[in-house]
C-alpha positions in Angstrom: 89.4 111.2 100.9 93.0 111.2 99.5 95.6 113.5 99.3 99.1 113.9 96.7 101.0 116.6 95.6 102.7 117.0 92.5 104.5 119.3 90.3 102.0 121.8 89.0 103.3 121.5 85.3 102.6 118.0 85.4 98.6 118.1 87.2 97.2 117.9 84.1 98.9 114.8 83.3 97.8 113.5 86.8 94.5 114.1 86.3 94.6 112.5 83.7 96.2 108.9 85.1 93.9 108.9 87.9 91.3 109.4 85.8 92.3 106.2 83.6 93.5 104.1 87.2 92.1 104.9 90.1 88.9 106.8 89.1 88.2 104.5 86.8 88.8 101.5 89.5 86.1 103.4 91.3 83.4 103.2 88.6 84.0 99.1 87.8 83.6 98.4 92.1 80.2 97.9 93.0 78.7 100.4 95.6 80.6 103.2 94.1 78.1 106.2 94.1 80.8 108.5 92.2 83.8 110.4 92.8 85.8 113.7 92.4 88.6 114.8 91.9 90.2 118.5 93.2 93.4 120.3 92.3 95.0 123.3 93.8 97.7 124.7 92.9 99.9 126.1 96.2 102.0 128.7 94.3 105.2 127.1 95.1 105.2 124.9 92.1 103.3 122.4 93.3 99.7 121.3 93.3 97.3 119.5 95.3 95.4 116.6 94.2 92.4 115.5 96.5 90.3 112.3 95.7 87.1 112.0 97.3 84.8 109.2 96.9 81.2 107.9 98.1 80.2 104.4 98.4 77.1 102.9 100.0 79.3 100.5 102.5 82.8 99.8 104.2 82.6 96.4 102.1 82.0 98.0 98.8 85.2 100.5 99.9 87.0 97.3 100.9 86.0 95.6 97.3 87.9 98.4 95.9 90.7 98.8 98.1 91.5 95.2 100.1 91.2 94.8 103.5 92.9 97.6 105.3 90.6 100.6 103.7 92.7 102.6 105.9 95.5 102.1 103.2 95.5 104.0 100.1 95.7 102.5 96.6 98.6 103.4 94.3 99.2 102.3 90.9 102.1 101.5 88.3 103.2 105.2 87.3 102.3 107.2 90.7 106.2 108.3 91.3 106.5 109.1 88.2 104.0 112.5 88.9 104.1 113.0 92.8 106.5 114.3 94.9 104.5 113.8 98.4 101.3 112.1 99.3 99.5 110.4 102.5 99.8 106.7 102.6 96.3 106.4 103.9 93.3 107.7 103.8 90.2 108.9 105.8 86.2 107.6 105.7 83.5 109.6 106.6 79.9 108.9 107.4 77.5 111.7 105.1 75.0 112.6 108.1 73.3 115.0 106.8 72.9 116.2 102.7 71.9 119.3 100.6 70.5 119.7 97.8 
């Protein structure tokens, strides 16, 4: 899981990019069982952007991202659109599933 902020009149456009970069990164790495994408807009003219992603191991993750998977991925045109975002990001293990 990720998280970035950007300008709420620009999200759109985000989404966008990340779905033609790092979404789409996602889908080409083997072991990638999907992904979504999340946007919240804070009220204070900016928005939220969360990534979250599932992949079947660490290895495939690391396939996708390098090495340290701790580190998140950023691409070309990224400070073009966001004003804040976390440098790294956090893995979970899915315990238990609905549905």
């Amino acid at each position: 899981m990720w998280r970035g902020w950007v300008r709420t009149e620009k999200a759109d456009d985000y989404v966008a990019y990340i779905e033609r970069t790092g979404l789409a990164g996602y889908r080409e790495t083997p072991g990638n069982r999907g992904a979504e994408m999340w946007v919240r807009d804070l009220g204070d003219g900016r928005s939220e952007v969360t990534t979250l992603s599932w992949w079947d191991s660490l290895d495939d993750i690391r396939g996708f991202a390098g090495d340290d998977i701790s580190r998140a991925v950023f691409y070309a045109e990224d400070d073009e659109y966001l004003v804040d975002r976390e440098a790294t990001v956090t893995h979970h293990e899915v315990v238990r599933r609905v549905g």
